[in-house]
N, C-alpha and C positions, 0 to 999 in steps of 0.2 A: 688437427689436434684431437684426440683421443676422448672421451668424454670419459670417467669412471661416474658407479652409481652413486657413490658419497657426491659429488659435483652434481651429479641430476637433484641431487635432493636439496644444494645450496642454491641449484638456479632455483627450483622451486620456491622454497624460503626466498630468494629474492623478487620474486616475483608477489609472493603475500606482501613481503615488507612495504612496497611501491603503492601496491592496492590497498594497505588497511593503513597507512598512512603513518605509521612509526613500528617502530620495532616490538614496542611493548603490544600493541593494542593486536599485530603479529602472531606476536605469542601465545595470546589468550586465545587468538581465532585456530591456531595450527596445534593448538596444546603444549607448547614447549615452552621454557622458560627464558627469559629474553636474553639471558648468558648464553645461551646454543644458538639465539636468533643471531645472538653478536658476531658468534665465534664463526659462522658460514658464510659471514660477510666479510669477516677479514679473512676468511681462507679462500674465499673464492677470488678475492682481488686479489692474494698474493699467487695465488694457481692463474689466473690471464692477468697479471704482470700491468694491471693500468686501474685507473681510481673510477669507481661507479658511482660514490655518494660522496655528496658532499652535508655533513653530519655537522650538526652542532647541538645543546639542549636540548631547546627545542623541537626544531624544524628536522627535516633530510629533504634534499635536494638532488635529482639525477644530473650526474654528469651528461655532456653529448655521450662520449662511450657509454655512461650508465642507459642513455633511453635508447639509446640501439639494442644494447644488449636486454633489456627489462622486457621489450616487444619480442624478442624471441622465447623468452624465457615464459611470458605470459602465455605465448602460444602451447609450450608443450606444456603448462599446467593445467591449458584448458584442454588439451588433448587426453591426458593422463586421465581427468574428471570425466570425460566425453565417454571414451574405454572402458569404465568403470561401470555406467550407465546403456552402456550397448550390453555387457554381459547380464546387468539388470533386467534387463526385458525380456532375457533367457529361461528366466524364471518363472515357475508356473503361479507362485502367490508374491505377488509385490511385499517387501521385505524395504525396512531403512526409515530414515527421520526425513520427516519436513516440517520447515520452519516457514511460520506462516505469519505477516500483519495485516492488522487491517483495524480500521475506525473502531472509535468504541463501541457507539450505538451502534451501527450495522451489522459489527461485530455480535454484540450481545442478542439481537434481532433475530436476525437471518443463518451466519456466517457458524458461529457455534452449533443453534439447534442440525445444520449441515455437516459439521464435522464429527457430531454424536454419531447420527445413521453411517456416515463415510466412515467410521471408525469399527465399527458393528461389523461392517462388510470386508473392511481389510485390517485385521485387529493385529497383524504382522508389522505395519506402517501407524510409526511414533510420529506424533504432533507435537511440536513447539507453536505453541500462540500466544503472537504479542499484541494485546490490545494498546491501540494509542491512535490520538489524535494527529500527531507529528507526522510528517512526511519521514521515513524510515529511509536511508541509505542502505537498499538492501546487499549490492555488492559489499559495503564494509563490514555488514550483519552479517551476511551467509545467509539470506535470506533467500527463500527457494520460490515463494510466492507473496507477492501484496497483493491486497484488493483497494481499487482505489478508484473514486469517482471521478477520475478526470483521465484526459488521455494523456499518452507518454509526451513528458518534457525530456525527458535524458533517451539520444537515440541507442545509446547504448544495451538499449534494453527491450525485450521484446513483450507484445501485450496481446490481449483476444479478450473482447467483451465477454463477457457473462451473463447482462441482465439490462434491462432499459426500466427502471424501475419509474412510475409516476408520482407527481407530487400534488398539494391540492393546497390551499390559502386558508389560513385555521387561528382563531382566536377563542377565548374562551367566552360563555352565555355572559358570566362575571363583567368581561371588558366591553362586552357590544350594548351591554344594558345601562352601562356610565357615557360609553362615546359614540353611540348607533354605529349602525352597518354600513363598513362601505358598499353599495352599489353599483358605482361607477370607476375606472380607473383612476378618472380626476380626483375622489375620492379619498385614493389610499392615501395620498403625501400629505395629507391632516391628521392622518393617525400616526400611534407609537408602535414602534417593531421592535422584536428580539431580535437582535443583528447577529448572525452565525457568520467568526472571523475571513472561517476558510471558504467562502464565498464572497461574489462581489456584492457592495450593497446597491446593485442597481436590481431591481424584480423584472424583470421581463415577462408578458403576455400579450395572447394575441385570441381576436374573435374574428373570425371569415378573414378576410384579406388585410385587418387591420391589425397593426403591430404599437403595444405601447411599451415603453421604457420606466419606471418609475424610479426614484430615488429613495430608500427608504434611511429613517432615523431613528433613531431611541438611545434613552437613559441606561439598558443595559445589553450588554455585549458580551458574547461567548465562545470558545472555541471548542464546546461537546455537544454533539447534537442531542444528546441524551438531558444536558442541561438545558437546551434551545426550547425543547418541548417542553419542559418541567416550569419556566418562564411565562409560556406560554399561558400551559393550565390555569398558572393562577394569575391573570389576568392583566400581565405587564404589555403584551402588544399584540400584534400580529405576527404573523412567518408562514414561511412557505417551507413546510412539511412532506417528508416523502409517506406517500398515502400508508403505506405497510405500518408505518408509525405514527399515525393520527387515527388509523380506522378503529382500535381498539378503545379510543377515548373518544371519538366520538359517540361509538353505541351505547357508553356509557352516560354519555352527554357533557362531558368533561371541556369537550373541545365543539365547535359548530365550524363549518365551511362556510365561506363568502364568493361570488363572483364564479359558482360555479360552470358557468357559460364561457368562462373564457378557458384557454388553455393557457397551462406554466410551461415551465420547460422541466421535461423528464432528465434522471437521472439516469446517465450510464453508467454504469462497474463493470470496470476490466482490472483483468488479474494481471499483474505486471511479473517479466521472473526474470534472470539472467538470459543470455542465450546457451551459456554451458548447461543448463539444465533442460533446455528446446524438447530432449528426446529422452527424459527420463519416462521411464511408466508409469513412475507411480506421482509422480507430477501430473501427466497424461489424464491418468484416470480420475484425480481431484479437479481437475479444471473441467471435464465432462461431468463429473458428479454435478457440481457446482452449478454448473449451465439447467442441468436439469430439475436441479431443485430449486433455482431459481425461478424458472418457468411453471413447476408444477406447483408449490407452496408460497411464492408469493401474490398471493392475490386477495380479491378483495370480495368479501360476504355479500 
């Protein structure tokens, strides 16, 4: 059977509708309006003669013929994008948008003051940046890169560290002069913590060959690091802080360190992205920026 180009452009559209999970949400991601998204789906099942969706309110649901056909479809979508992206690299100045998330505070930290100079350097290449503490679905986002402290849970998706950032155990002079210092690890499960959600509440450290586990608790809980620290300052518990964000309140004496003998566990950040975007340049060249400003500006006085 013959393919025309009106039909490449309905598998495509079928192949978003599948991935962004309705027709509407479709639309917005492809720019069309959800009457055109409709209309390519009933023309393409009346052009191969058999049903792909099974549509209700709601939901949409693949037929067996719809996932057979949706896995071909998705292949030349990512081929089309792939294509696109090779004649990119042709280019003597990277040119085009990327859409970027990544945590708030880290975001506001690091992540930003990197995308000012990266933008200086390649002022052709528009930035989309979504601060948020949420785990981002970036395939339904079109999202080109996250930055994100943990390793890939979806294999769907490819990652490369960026950075091993270090953390340090930090309360304020306010809280240790009402409930002393802890000293010892035994120590800590008497005090109060700022609990950051998106961690576990176990603390983990270790001095020479010994390894301890703590359980920490407290009265307030958060899911912005940027609020974890601001908790902190004023004197509601302890937390384990990445250094790059405690060292400036420390100097100021806002925050002190405990147990500096022992080792926490550092923080990795890997940039997470499609695989259709694997071979973009100007993806390429953000994730090396990134790596090296990392390396070069995060550190400690």
């Amino acid at each position: 059977m013959d393919v025309s180009f009106e039909q490449l452009k309905s598998m495509v559209v079928f192949a978003q509708v599948i991935e962004q999970g309705s027709l509407s949400a479709a639309a917005k991601h492809i720019g069309l309006s959800r009457a055109v998204i409709s209309y390519h789906l009933k023309k393409l099942e009346a052009q191969l003669d058999v049903k792909l969706l099974n549509r209700s309110t709601r939901t949409i649901n693949l037929t067996e013929a719809g996932q057979a056909y949706y896995e071909r479809c998705r292949v030349i979508a990512e081929q089309a994008s792939a294509a696109n992206q090779q004649i990119e690299n042709f280019k003597s100045e990277p040119v085009g948008l990327l859409k970027i998330t990544c945590p708030v505070n880290i975001g506001l930290q690091t992540v930003v003051p990197a995308l000012n100079e990266f933008k200086k350097i390649y002022p052709k290449i528009a930035l989309d940046v979504m601060l948020t503490d949420e785990v981002v679905n970036i395939m339904k986002e079109g999202i080109d890169l996250a930055i994100r402290g943990a390793p890939l849970a979806d294999s769907g998706l490819q990652a490369t560290k960026l950075a091993t950032l270090p953390t340090c155990l930090c309360g304020a002079p306010e809280y240790f002069n009402q409930h002393g210092r802890p000293t010892t690890p035994a120590d800590l499960g008497r005090h109060q913590w700022v609990i950051y959600k998106l961690t576990s509440g176990v603390l983990n450290l270790k001095k020479g060959s010994r390894s301890y586990s703590i359980a920490t608790n407290g009265s307030i809980s958060t899911n912005n690091a940027a609020a974890r620290t601001a908790f902190v300052e004023a004197g509601h518990g302890l937390a384990r802080i990445p250094t790059y964000d405690a060292w400036p309140k420390i100097k100021v004496g806002t925050l002190e360190t405990v147990l500096d003998d022992y080792a926490f566990n550092d923080i990795n950040v890997y940039g997470v992205f499609p695989p259709g975007t694997a071979n973009s340049k100007k993806l390429r060249l953000l994730l090396n920026y990134l790596k090296e400003y990392f390396t070069s500006q995060i550190t400690i006085a």
